[in-house]
Residue frames as a rotation matrix with the C-alpha (Angstrom) as fourth column:
UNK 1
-0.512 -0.218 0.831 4.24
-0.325 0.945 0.047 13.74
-0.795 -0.246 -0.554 -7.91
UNK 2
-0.318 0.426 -0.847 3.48
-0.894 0.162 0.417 11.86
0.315 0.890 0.329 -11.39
UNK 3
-0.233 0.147 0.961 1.15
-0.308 0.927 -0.216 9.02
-0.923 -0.346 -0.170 -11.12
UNK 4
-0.307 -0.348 -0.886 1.90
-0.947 0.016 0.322 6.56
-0.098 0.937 -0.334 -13.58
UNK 5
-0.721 0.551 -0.419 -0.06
0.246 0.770 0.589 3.19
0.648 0.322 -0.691 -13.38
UNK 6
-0.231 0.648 0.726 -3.56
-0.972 -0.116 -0.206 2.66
-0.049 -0.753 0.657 -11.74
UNK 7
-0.865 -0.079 -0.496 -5.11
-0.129 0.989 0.067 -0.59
0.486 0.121 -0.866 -10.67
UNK 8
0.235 0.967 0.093 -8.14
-0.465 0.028 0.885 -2.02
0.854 -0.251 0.456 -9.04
UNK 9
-0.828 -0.516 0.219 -8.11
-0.393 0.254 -0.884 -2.82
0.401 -0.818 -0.413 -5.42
UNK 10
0.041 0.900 -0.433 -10.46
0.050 0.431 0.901 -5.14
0.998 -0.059 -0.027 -3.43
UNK 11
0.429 0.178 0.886 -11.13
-0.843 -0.273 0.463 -5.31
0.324 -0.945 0.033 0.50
UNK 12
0.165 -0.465 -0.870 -9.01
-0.255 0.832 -0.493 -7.35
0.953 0.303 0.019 2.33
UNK 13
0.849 0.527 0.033 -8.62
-0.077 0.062 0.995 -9.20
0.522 -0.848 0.093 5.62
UNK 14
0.230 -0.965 -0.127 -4.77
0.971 0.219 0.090 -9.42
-0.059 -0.144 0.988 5.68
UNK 15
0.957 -0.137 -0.256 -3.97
-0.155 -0.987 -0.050 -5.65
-0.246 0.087 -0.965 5.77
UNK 16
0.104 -0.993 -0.055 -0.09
-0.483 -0.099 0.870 -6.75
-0.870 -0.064 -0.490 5.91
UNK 17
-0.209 -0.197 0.958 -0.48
0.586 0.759 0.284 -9.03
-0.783 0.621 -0.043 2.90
UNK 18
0.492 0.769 0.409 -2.28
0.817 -0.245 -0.522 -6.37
-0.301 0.591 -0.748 1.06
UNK 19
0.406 -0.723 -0.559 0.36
-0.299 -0.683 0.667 -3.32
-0.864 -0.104 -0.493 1.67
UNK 20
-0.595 -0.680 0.429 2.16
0.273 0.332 0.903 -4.78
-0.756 0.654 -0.012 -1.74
UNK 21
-0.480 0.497 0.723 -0.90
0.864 0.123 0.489 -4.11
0.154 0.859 -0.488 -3.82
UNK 22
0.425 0.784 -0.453 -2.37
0.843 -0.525 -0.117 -0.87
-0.330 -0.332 -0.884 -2.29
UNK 23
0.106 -0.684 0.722 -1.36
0.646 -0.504 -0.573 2.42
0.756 0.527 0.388 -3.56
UNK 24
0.531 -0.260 -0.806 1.03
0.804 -0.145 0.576 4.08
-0.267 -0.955 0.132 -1.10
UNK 25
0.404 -0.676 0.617 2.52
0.422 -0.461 -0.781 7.28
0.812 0.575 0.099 -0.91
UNK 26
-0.301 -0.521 -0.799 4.82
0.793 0.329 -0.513 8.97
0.530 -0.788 0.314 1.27
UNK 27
-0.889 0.027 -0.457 3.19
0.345 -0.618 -0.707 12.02
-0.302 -0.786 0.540 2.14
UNK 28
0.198 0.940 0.279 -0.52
0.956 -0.122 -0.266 13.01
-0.216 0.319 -0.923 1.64
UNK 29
0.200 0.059 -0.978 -0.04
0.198 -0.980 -0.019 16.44
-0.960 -0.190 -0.208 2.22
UNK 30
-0.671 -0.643 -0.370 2.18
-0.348 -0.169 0.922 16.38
-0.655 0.747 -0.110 -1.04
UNK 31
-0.911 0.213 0.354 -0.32
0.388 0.734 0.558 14.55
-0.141 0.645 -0.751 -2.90
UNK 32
0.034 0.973 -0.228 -3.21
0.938 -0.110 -0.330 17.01
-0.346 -0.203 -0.916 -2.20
UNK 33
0.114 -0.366 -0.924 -1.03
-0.072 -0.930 0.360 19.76
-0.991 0.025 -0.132 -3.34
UNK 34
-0.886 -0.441 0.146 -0.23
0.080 0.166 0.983 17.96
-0.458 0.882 -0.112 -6.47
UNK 35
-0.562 0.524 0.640 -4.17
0.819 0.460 0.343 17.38
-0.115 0.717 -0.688 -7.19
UNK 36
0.516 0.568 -0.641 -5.45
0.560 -0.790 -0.249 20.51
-0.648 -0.230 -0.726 -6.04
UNK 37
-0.345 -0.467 -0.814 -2.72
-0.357 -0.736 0.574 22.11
-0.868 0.489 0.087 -8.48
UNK 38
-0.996 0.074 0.059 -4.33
0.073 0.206 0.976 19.84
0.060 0.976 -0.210 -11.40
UNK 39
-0.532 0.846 -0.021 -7.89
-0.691 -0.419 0.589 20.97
0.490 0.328 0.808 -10.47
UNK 40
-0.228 0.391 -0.892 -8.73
0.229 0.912 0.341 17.39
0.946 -0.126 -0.298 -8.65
UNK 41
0.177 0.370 0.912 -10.87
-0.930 -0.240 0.277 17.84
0.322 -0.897 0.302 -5.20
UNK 42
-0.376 -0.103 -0.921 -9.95
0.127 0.979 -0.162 14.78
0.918 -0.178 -0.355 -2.68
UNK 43
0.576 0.817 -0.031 -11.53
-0.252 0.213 0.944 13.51
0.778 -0.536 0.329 0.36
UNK 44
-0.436 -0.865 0.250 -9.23
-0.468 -0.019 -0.883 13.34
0.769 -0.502 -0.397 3.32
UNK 45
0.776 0.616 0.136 -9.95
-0.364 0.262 0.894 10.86
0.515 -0.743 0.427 6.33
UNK 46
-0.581 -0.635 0.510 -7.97
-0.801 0.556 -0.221 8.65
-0.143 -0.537 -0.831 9.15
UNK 47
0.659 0.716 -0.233 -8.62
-0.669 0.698 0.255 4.95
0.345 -0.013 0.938 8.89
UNK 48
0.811 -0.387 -0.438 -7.09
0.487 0.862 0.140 2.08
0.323 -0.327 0.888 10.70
UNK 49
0.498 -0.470 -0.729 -4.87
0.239 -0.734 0.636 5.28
-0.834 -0.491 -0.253 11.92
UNK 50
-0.596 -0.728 0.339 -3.61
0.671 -0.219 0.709 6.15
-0.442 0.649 0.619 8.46
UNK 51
-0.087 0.687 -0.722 -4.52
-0.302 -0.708 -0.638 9.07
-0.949 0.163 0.269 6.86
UNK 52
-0.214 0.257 0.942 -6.13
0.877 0.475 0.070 8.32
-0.430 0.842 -0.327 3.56
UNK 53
-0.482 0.359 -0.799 -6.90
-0.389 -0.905 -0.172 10.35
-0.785 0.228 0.576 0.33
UNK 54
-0.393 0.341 0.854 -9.72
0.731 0.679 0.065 9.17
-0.558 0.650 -0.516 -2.01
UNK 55
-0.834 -0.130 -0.537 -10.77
-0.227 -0.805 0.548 10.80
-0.503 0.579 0.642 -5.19
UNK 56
0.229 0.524 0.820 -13.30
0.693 0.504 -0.515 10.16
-0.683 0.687 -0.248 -8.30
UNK 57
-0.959 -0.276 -0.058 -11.81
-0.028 -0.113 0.993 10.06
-0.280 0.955 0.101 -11.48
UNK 58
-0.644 0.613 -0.457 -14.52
-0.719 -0.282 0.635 11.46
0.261 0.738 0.622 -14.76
UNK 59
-0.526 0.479 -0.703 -16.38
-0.425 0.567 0.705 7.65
0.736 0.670 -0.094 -14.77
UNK 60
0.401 0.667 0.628 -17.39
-0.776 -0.116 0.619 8.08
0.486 -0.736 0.471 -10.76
UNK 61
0.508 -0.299 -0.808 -14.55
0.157 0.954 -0.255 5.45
0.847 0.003 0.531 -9.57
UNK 62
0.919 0.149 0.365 -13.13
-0.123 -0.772 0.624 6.13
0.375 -0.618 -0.691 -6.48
UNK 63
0.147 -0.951 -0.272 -9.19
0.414 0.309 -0.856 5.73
0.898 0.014 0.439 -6.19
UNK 64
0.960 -0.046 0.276 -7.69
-0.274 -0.352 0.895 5.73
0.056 -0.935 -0.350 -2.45
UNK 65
0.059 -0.998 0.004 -4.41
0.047 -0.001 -0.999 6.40
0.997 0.059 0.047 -1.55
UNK 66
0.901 0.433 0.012 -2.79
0.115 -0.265 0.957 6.20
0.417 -0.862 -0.289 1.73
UNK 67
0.272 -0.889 0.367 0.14
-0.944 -0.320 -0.075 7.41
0.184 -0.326 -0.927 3.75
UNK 68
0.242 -0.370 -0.897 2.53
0.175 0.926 -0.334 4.75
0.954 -0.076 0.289 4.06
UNK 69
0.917 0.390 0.085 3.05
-0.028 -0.149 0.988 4.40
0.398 -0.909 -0.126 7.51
UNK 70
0.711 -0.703 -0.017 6.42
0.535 0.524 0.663 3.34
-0.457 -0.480 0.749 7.00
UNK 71
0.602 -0.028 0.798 7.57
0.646 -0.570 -0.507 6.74
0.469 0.821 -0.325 5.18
């Protein structure tokens, strides 16, 4: 899986409003294979019942991804 844009995300109290701006993908698993094949170690949790994967990129930022539920 190529990821091609990043962005900055903020906490929100609308989860459903937010779901347009959050990066979603359709299968973690697949996405932990992809970083673990480019050397990248991710953090794997359940939140709000989605599973979530969050990294840090070189400058200590922390990029989360999560399973779209609707996948």
């Amino acid at each position: 899986m190529k990821v091609t844009h990043v962005f900055i995300a903020l906490a929100t109290a609308d989860h459903a409003a937010a779901l347009g701006w959050t990066i979603a993908v359709g299968d973690v698993d697949e996405l932990l294979g992809d970083l673990r094949g480019r050397g990248i170690v991710a953090t794997i949790a359940i939140e709000a019942e989605m599973r979530t994967a969050v990294v840090v990129d070189p400058d200590g930022n922390r990029i989360k991804f999560f399973e779209d539920p609707a996948s």
